[in-house]
C-alpha beads as a LAMMPS data file, in Angstrom:
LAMMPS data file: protein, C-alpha beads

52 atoms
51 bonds

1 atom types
1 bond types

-500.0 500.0 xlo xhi
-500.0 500.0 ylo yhi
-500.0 500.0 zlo zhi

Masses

1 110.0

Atoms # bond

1 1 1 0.000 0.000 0.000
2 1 1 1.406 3.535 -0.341
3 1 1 2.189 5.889 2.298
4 1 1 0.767 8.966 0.082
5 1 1 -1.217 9.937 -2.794
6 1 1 1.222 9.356 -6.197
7 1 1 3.439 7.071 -4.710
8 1 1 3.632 3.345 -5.478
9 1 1 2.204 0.529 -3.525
10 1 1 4.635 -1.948 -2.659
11 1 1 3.785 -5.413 -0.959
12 1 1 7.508 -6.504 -0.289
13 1 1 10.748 -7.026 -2.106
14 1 1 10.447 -8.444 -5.645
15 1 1 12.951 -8.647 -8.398
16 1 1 11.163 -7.157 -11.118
17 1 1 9.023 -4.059 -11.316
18 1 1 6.407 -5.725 -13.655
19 1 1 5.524 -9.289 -14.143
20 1 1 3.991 -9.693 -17.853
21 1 1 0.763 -11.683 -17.790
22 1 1 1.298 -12.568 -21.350
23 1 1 -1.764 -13.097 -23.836
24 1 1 -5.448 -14.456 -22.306
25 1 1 -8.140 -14.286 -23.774
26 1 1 -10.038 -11.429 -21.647
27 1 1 -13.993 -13.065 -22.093
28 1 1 -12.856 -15.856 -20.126
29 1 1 -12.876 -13.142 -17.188
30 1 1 -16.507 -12.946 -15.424
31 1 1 -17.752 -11.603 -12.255
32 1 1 -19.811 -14.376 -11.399
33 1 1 -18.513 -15.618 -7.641
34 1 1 -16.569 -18.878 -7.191
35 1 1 -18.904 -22.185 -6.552
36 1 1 -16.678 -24.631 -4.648
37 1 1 -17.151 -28.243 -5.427
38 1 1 -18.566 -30.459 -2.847
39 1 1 -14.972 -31.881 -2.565
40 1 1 -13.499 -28.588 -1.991
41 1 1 -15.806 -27.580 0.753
42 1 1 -15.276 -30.994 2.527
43 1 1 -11.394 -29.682 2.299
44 1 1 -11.637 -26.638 3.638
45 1 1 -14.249 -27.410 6.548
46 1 1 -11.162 -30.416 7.244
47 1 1 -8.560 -27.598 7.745
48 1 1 -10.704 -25.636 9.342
49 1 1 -11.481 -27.954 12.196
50 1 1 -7.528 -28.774 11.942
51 1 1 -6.021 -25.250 12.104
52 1 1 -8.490 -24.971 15.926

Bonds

1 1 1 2
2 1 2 3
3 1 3 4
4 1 4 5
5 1 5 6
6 1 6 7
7 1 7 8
8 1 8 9
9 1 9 10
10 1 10 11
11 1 11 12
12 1 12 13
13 1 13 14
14 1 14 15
15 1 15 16
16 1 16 17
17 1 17 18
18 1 18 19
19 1 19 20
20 1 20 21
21 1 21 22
22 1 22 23
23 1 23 24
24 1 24 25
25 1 25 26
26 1 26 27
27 1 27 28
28 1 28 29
29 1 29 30
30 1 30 31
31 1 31 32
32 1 32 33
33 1 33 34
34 1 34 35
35 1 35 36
36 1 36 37
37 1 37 38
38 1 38 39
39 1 39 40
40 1 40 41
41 1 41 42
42 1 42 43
43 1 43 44
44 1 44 45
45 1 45 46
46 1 46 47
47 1 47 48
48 1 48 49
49 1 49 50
50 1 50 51
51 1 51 52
């Protein structure tokens, strides 16, 4: 985050000052929210109950 309007937000140390993203196609992008499969929840509510 930056400390002032017109300066750059940084988020650490990194190497490069830009990371290329190279060529997607941009309709693959939506802003429909993420479903998670019934595996995935199973996962999650495991490492939930874990990480107590």
């Amino acid at each position: 985050m930056s400390g002032s309007p017109g300066e750059r937000a940084q988020f650490g140390i990194s190497p490069k000052d830009t990371y290329s993203l190279g060529v997607f196609d941009i309709d693959q992008l939506s802003d429909t929210p993420y479903q998670m499969s019934e595996q995935e929840r199973m996962q999650l509510e495991f490492l939930q109950h874990a990480a107590r």
